[in-house]
C-alpha positions as CSV (number, residue, x, y, z in Angstrom):
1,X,-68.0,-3.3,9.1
2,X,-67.6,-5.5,5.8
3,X,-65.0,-6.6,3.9
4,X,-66.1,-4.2,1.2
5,X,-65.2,-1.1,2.9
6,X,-61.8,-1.7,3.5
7,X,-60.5,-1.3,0.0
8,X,-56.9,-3.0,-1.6
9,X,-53.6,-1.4,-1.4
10,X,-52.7,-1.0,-4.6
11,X,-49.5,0.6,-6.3
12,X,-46.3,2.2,-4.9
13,X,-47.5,4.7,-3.2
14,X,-50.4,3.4,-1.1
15,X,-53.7,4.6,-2.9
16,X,-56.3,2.9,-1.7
17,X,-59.0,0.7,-4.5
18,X,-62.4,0.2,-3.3
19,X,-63.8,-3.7,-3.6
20,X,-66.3,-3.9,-6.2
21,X,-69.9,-4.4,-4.9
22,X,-72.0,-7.1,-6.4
23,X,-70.1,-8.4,-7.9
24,X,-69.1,-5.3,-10.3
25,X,-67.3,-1.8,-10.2
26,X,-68.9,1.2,-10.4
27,X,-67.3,3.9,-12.1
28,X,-68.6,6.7,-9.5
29,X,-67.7,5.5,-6.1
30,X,-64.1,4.9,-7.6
31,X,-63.2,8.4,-7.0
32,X,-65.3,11.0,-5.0
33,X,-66.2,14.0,-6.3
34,X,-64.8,17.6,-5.2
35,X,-65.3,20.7,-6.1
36,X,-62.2,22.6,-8.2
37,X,-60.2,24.7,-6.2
38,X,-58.6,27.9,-7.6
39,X,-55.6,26.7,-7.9
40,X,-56.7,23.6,-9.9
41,X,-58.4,26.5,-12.4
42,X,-55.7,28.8,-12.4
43,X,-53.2,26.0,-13.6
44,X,-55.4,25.1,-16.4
45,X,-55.8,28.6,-17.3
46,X,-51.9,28.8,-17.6
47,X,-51.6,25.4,-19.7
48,X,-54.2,27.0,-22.1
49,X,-52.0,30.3,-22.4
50,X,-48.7,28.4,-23.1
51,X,-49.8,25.7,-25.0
52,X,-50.0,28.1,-28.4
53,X,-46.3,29.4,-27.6
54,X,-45.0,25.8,-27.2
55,X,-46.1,24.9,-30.1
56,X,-45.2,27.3,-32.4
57,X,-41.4,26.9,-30.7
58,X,-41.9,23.4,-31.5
59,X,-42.7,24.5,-35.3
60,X,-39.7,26.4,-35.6
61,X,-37.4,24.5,-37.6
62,X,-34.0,25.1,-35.2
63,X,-35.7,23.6,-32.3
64,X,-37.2,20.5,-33.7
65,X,-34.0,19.4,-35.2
66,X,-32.1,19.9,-31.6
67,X,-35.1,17.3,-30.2
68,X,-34.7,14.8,-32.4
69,X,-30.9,15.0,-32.4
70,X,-31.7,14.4,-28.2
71,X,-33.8,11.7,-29.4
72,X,-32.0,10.0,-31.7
73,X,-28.9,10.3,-28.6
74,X,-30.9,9.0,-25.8
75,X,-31.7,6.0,-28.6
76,X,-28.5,5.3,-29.2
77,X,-27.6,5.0,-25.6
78,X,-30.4,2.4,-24.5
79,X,-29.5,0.5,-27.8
80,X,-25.9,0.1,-26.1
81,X,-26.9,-1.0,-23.2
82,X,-29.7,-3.4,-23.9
83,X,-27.0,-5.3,-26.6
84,X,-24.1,-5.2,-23.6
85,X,-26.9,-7.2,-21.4
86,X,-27.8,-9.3,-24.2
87,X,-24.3,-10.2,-24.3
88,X,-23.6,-10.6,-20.7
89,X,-26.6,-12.9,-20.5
90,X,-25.4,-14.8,-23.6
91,X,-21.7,-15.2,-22.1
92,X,-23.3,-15.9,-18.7
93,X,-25.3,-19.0,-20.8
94,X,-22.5,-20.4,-22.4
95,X,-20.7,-24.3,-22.2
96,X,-17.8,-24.8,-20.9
97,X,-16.2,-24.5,-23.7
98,X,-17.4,-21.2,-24.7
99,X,-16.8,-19.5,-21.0
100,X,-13.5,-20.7,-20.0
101,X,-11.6,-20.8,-23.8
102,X,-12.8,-17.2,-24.9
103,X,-10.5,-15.3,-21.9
104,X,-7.4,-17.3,-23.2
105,X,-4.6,-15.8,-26.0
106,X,-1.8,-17.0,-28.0
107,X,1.8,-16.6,-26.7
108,X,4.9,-18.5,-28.7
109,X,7.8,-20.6,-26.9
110,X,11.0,-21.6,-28.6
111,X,11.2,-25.8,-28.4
112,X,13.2,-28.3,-29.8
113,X,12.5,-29.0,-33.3
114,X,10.9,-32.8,-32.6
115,X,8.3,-31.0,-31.1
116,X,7.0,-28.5,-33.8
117,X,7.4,-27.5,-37.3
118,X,9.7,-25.0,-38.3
119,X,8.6,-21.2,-39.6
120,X,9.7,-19.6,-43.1
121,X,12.8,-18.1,-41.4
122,X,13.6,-21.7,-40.0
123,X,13.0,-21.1,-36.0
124,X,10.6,-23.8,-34.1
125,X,7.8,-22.2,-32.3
126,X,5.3,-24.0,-30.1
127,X,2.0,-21.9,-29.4
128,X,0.7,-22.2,-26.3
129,X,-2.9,-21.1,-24.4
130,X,-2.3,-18.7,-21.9
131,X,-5.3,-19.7,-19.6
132,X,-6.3,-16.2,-16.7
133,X,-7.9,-17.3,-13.4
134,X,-11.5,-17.8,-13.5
135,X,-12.7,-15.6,-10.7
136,X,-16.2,-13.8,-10.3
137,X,-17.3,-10.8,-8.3
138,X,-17.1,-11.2,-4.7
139,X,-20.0,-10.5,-3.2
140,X,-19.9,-7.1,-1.1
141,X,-20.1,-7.7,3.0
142,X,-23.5,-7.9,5.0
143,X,-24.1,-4.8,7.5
144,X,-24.3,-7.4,10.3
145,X,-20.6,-9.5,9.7
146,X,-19.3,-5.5,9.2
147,X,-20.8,-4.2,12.5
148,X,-19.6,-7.5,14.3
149,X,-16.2,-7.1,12.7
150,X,-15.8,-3.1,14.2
151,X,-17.5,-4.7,17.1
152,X,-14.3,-7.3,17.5
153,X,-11.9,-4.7,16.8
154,X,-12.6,-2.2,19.1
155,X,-12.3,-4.8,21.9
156,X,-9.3,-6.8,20.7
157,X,-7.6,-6.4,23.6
158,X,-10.1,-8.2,25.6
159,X,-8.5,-11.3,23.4
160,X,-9.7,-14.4,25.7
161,X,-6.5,-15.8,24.4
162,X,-4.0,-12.6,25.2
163,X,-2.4,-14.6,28.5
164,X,-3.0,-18.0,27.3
165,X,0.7,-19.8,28.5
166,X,1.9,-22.5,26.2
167,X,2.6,-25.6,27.7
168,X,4.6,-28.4,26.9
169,X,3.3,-31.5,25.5
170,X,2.6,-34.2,27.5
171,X,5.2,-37.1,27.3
172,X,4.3,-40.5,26.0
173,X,3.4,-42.8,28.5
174,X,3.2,-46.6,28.0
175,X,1.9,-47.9,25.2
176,X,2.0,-44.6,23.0
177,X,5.2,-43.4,23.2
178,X,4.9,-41.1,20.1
179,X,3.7,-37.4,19.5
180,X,0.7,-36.0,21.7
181,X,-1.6,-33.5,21.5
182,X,-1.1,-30.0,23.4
183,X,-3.8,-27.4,24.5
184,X,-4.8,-25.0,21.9
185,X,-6.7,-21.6,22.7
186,X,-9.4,-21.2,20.5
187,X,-12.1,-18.0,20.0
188,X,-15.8,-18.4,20.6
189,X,-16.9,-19.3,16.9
190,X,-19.3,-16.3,16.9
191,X,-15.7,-14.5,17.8
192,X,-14.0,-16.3,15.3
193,X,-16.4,-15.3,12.6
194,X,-16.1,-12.0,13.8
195,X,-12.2,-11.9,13.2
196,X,-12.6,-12.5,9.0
197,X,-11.0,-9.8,7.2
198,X,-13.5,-8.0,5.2
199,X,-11.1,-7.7,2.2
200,X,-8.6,-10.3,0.8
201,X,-4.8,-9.8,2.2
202,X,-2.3,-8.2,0.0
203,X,-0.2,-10.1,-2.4
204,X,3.5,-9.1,-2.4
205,X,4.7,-8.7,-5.8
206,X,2.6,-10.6,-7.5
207,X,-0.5,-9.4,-8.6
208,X,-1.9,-11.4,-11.5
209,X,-1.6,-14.8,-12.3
210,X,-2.1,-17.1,-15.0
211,X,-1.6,-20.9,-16.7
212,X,-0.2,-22.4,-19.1
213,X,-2.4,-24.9,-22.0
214,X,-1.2,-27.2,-24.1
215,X,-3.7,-30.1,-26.1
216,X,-0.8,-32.1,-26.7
217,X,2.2,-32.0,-24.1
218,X,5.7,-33.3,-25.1
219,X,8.3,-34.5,-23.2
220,X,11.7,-32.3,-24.1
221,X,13.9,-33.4,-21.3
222,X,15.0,-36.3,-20.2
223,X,13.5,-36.1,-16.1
224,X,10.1,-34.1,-14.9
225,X,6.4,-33.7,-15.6
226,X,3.4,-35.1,-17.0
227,X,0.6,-35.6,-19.2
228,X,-1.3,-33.6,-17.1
229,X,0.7,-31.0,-15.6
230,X,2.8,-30.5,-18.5
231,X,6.6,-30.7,-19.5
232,X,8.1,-27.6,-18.1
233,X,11.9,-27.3,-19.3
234,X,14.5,-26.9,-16.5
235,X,14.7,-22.8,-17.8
236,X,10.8,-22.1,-17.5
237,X,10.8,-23.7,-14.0
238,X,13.6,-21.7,-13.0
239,X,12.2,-18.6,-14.3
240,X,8.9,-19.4,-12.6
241,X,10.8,-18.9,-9.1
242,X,11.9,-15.4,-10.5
243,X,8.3,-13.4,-9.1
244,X,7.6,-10.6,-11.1
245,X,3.6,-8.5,-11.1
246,X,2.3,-10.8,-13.5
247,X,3.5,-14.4,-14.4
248,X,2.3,-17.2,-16.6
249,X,3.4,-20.7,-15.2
250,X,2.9,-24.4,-15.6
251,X,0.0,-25.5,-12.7
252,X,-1.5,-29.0,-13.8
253,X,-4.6,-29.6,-15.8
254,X,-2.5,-28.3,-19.3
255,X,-5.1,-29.5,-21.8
256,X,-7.5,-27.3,-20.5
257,X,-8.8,-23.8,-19.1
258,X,-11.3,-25.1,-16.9
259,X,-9.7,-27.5,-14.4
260,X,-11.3,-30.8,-14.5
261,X,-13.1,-30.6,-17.6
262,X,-11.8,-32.6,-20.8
263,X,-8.1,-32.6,-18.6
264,X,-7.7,-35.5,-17.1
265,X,-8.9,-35.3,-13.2
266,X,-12.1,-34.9,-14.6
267,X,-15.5,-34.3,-13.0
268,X,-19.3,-34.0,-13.9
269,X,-20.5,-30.2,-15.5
270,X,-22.9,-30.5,-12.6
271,X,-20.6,-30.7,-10.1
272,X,-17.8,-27.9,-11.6
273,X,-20.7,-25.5,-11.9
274,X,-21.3,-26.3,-7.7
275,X,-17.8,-25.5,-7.4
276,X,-18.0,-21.9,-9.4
277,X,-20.1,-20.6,-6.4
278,X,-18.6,-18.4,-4.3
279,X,-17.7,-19.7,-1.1
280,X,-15.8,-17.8,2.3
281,X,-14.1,-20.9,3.3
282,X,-14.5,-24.6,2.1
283,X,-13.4,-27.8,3.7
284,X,-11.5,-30.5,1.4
285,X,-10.4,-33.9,1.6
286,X,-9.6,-37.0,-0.8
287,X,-9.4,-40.3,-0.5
288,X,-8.2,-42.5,-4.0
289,X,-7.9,-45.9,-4.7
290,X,-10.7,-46.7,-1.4
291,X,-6.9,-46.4,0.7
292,X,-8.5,-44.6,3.4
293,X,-11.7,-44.8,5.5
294,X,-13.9,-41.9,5.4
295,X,-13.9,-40.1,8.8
296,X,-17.2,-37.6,9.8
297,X,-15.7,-34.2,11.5
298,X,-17.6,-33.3,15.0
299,X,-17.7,-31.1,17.1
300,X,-18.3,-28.4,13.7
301,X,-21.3,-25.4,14.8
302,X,-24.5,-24.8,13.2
303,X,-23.1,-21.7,11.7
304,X,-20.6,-23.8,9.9
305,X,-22.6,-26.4,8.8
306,X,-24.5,-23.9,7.3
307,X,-22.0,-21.6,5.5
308,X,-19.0,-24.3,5.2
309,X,-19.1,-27.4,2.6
310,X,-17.0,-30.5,2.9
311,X,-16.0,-31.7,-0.4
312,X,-14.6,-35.2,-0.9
313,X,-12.9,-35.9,-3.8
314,X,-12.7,-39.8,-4.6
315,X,-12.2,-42.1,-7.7
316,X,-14.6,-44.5,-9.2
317,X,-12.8,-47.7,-7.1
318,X,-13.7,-45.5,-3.8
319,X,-17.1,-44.3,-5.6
320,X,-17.8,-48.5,-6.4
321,X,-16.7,-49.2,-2.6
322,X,-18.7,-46.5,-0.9
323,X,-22.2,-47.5,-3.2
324,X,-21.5,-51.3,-2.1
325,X,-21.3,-50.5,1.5
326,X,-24.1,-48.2,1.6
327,X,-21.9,-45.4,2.4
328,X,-23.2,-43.1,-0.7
329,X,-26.6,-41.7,-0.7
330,X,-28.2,-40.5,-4.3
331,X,-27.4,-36.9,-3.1
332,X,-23.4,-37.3,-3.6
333,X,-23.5,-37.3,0.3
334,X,-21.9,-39.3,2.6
335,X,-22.8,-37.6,6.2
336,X,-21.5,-33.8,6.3
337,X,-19.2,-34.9,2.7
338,X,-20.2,-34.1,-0.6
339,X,-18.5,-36.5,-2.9
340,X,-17.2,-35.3,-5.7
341,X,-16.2,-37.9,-8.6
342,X,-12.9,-37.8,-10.3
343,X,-13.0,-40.0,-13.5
344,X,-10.0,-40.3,-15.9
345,X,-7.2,-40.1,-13.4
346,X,-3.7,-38.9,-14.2
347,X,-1.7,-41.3,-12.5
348,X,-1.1,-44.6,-11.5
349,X,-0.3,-44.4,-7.7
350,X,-3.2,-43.0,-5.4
351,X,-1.2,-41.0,-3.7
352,X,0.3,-39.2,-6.5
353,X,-3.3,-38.7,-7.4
354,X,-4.3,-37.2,-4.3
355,X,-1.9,-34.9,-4.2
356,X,-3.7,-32.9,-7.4
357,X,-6.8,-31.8,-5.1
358,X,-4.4,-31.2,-2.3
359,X,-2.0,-28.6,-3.9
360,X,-4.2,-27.4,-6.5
361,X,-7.6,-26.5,-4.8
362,X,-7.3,-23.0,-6.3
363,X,-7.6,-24.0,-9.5
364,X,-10.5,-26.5,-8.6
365,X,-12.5,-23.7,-6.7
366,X,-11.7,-20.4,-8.4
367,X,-13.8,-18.5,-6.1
368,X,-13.3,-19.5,-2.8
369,X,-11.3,-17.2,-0.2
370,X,-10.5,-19.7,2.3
371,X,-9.8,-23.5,2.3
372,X,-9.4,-25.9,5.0
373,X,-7.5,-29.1,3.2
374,X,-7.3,-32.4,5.8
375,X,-5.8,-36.1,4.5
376,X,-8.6,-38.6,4.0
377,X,-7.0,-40.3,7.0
378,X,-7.9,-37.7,9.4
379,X,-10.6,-36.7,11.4
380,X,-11.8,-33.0,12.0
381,X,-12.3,-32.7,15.7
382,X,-12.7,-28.2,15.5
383,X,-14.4,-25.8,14.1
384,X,-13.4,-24.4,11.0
385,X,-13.9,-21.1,11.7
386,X,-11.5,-21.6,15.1
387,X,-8.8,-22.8,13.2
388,X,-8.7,-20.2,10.5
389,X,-8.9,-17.6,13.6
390,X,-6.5,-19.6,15.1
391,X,-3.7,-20.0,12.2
392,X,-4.3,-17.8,9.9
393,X,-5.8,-14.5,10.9
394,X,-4.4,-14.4,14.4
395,X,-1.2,-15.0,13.0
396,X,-1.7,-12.0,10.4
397,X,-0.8,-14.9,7.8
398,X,-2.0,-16.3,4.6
399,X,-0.5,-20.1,4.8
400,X,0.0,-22.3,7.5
401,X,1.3,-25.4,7.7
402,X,2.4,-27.5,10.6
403,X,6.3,-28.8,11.0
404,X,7.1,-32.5,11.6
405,X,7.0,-33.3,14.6
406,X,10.3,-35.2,15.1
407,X,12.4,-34.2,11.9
408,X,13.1,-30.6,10.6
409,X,16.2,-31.5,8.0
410,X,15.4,-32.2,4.4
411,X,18.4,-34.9,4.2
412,X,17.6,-36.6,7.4
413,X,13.8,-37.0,5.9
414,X,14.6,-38.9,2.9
415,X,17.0,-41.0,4.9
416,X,13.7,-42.0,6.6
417,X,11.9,-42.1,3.4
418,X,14.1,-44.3,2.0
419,X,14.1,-46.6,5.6
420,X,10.4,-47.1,5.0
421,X,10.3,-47.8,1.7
422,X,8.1,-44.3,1.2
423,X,9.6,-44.3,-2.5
424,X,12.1,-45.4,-5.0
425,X,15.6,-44.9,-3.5
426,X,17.3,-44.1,-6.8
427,X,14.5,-41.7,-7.5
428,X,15.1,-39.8,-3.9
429,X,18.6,-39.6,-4.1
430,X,18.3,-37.7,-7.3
431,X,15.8,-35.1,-6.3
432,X,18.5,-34.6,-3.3
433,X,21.4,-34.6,-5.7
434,X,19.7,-31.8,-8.1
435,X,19.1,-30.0,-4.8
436,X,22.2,-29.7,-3.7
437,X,23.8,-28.5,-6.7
438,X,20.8,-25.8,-6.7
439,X,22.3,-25.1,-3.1
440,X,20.6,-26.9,-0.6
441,X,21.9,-27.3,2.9
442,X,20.9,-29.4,6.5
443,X,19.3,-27.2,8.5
444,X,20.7,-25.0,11.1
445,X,20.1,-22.3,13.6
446,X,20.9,-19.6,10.1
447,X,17.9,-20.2,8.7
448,X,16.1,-18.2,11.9
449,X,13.2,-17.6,12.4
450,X,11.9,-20.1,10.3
451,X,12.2,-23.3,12.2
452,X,12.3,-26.5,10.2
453,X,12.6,-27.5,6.5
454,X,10.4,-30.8,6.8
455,X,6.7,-30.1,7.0
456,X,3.7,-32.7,7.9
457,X,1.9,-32.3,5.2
458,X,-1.7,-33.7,6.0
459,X,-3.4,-30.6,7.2
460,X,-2.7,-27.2,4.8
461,X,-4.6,-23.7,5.8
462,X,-4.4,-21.2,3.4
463,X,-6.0,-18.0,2.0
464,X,-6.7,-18.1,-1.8
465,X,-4.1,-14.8,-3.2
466,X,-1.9,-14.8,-5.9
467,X,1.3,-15.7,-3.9
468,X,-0.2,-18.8,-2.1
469,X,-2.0,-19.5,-5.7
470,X,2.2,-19.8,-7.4
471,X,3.6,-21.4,-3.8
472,X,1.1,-24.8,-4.2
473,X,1.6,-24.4,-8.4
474,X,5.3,-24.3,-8.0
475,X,5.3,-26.7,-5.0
476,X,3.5,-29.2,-7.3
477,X,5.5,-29.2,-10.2
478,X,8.3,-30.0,-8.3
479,X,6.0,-33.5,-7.0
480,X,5.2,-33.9,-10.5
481,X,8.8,-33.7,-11.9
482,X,10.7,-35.7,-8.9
483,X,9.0,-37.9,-6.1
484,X,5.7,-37.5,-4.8
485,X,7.1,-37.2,-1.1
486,X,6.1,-33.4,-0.9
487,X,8.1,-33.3,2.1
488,X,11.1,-33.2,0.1
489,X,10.3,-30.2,-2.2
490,X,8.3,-28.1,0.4
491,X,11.1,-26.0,1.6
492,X,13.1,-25.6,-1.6
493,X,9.8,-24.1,-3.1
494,X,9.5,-22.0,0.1
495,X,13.0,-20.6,0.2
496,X,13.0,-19.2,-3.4
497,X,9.6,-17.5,-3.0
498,X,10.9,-15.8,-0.3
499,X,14.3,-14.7,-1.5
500,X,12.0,-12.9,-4.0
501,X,9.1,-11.1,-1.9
502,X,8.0,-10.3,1.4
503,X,6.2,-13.5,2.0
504,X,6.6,-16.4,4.4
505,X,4.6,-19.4,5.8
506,X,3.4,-20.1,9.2
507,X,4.8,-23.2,10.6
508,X,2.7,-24.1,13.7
509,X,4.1,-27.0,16.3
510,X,2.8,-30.5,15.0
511,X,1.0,-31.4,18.7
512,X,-0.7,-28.1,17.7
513,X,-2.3,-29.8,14.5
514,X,-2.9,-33.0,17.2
515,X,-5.5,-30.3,18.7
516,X,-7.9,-30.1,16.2
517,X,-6.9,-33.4,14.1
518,X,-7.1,-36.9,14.8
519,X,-5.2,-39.0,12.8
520,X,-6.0,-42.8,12.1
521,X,-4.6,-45.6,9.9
522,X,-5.0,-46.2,6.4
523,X,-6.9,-48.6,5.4
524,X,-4.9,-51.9,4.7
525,X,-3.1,-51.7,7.9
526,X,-6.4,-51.6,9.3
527,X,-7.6,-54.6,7.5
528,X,-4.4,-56.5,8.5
529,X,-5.1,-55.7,12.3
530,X,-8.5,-57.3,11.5
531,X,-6.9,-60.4,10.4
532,X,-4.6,-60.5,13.2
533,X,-7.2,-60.0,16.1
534,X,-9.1,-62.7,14.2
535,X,-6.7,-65.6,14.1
536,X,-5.8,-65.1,17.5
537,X,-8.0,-66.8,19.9
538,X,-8.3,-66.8,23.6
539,X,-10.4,-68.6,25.7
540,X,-13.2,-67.1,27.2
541,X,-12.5,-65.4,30.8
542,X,-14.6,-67.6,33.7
543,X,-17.6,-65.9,35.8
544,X,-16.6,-64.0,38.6
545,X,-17.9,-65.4,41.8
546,X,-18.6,-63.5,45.1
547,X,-16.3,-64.3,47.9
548,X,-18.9,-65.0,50.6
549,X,-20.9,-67.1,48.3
550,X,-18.2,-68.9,47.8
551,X,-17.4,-69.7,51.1
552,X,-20.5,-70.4,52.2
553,X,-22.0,-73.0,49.5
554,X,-18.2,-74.4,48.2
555,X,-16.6,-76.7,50.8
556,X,-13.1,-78.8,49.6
557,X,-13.2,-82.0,50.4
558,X,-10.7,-83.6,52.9
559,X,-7.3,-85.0,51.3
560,X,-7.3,-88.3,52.9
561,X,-2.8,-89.8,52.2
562,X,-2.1,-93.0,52.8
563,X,1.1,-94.7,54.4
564,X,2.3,-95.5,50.9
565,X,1.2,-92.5,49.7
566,X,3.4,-89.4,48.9
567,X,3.8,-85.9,47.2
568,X,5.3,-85.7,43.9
569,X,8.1,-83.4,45.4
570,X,9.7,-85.6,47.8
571,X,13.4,-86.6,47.6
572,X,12.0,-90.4,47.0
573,X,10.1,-89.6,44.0
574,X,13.4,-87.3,42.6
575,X,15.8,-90.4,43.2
576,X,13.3,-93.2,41.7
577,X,12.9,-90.6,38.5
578,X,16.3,-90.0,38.5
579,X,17.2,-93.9,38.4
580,X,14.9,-93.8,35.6
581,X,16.7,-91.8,33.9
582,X,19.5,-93.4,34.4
583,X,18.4,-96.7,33.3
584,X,17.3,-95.4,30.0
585,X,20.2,-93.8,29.2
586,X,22.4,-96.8,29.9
């Protein structure tokens, strides 16, 4: 058999093309030839018979006008469609610029008149940019994660966590007489993964969500905001808390659509158009002003690895740090992190900085249905996957948060605040002060079932919805107009949301968070128990010696006392030092 006889497979519907022979085709042995069957000449006989009647139809002066009138429609219609793809394509090609700034419009606020210029009928008017969310198509669910997912829930009540008892934390034993970790029951991850809703959760109330943009924010009142997240008076941040179906509100990065471009936070077109993919779930952490020492999660699965990315966010003074100490490689990378660069920071303190990424990850990854946020202090000991099963969609909830773990009373916090030197004092007594008149009270056994008012704050779990989207926008403008102490605001923000829809927050135990977290120090009081192990010195412990060795090889030597000879200890020694003592005294 030669290669010649086989033939290529050639178009859609498997005919088969001989190989030319010698190097060139031959016309005959393309097709074979058969005789004409009967029905082949019959069919040609009927062509020639109708082909006359068709055209003098086609003649007829009626009919040709009602085909090109189908013509001309059929034309018209592909012309539509090829210019709407143009257009897509063109929209799809745009800058930055073009794609986020065309889906704004113009609304008009009444401000004070230092602000803006007054109109022929002599009101002020500030024009604003209305800026909607950013959000592309979700992707429709594979066949597989929808089989697994009927799979899961046709045997959820084979949950391996359905009789899993609770137990108490274990108390702190010497050294470490603080908090502890307890046992957590986690999912298989292949379970876990199984357990994602197919379709996002429903938003009470609110549906549809959008920002507020202003190039040049001014300051109107005496107390609250910023550059960057805007100067919200005290009646737009009250009416913010009133949740209608769709709102417009005040959520950082005013002088922009696109968060982090030309805003202040701002961060390389390469690295925004990363974080415009579509992602499940993401992992985030920050660590400004090189305050914190970069910890590597373990103990993450393959599957997450592959489908999960861990996005640092850092400033050039960590960026500078990190390239020094070879801790950067020239993929952004730094282990399982991919370091994303914030030039043109917003504020002053680190920690105020940090707390833009942390609160406002929504607006930084517009297409993401899931995020993970962790303090650069901690260290991600689970797998993403287990905790989202876990805390969220266990729980039938879209925000979790764990409580503190000693303190669950807003006043009693900034006591403690204030004891440690967390913030200004003046400045924490006035954010209590304007609470209290708004109606703010200790905590107490009313406010059932939700169980304290003071959150620890360093690990947030969240699904990306509307009503989660206003909670973290309203929770920071509240940071950005008082303290930064988030703890503070937390429950104010909280309460109000909730006296307005169906909506509330899961508040796990804080040994819980222990599980799956490990928390270390920051990085100067790591430094300063460097210098203090350093200028202690001890002496170096002696060699340890057998026993037997010892007593074989090692013989004392015989004391050998005198007459005149005597201990130290004897009364005669005591009186003759004593008379000493005596003499010099006299």
């Amino acid at each position: 058999m030669t290669g010649g006889s086989l033939g290529l497979r050639t178009g859609s519907y498997g005919t088969l093309q001989q190989l030319p022979q010698n190097g060139s085709f031959s016309p005959q042995n393309l097709f074979p030839h058969r005789k004409p069957s009967r029905a082949s000449l019959s069919s040609s006989r009927e062509k020639e018979r109708y082909l006359p009647c068709l055209c003098k139809c086609l003649g007829r002066r009626k009919v040709g006008m009602l085909i090109l009138v189908v013509f001309a429609v059929f034309g018209s219609i592909t012309g539509f469609f090829t210019i709407s793809r143009e257009e897509a394509s063109e929209s799809s090609g745009l800058d930055f610029d073009g794609r986020f700034l065309n889906k704004s419009y113009q609304v008009s606020l009444p401000l004070s008149r230092k602000q803006e210029g007054t109109t022929n009928n002599g009101s002020t008017l500030h024009t604003v940019t209305v800026c909607s969310e950013i959000k592309g198509q979700l992707p429709p669910p594979d066949h597989a994660s929808v089989a697994t997912a009927a799979l899961a829930s046709a045997h959820i009540t084979d949950h391996p966590c359905k009789h899993f008892a609770f137990p108490p934390p274990p108390p702190g034993v010497g050294r470490r007489p603080g908090p502890r970790p307890c046992p957590v029951c986690y999912v298989p991850v292949e379970q876990a993964v199984s357990s994602m809703p197919r379709f996002p959760s429903e938003s009470p109330v609110l549906h549809h969500l959008t920002y507020f943009h202003e190039e040049n924010p001014t300051k109107s009142e005496r107390h609250g905001g910023s550059d960057f997240g805007g100067y919200p008076s005290l009646k737009q941040r009250n009416d913010s808390f009133n949740i209608e179906d769709s709102m417009t509100v005040h959520c950082g990065f005013v002088k922009g659509c696109r968060a982090g471009y030309h805003t202040g936070f701002d961060i390389d077109e390469s690295d925004l158009m990363e974080m415009d993919e579509f992602h499940e779930v993401i992992v985030a952490s920050a660590i400004f002003g090189n305050y914190d020492v970069i910890q590597q999660p373990k103990d993450i699965s393959e599957i997450a690895r592959q489908r999960i990315p861990f996005y640092m966010f850092v400033d050039e003074e960590t960026e500078a740090y990190m390239k020094n100490s070879s801790l950067l490689d020239s993929d952004k990378r730094s282990g399982i992190w991919r370091i994303i660069v914030v030039r043109n920071v917003p504020y002053a303190d680190p920690r105020r900085n940090g707390k833009v990424p942390k609160l406002l990850l929504h607006r930084l990854f517009p297409n993401v249905r899931y995020s993970i946020w962790i303090d650069g202090k901690l260290q991600l000991i689970a797998d993403p996957y287990q905790i989202l099963e876990r805390f969220l969609w266990r729980q039938n909830a879209t925000f979790a948060i764990s409580r503190h773990y000693r303190r669950f009373d807003v006043f009693v916090e900034a006591e403690a605040n204030k004891a440690a030197g967390k913030y200004d004092n003046t400045s924490i007594d006035y954010q209590i002060d304007f609470y209290k008149q708004e109606g703010l009270t200790p905590y107490s056994e009313a406010k059932l079932p939700i169980t304290s008012d003071v959150p620890e704050g360093c690990v947030i779990i969240r699904e990306h919805i509307p009503i989660t989207n206003l909670f973290t926008c309203l929770w920071f403008n509240e940071v950005d107009r008082f303290t930064s102490r988030d703890q503070l605001s937390f429950s104010t923000v909280r309460d109000k949301i909730m006296k307005k829809a169906n909506w509330s927050i899961n508040m796990f135990l804080d040994c819980e968070r222990r599980n799956f977290v490990i928390q270390a120090y920051h990085r100067d009081i790591l430094l300063l128990r460097a210098r203090m192990g350093r200028s202690r010195s001890y002496p170096p412990p002696s060699p340890i010696r057998d026993n037997a060795v010892t007593r074989t090889t090692v013989k004392k030597a015989p004391i050998r006392r005198g007459r005149g000879d005597r201990k130290s200890g004897s009364r005669r020694h005591r009186k003759v030092g004593t008379r000493n003592r005596e003499n010099v005294s006299i």
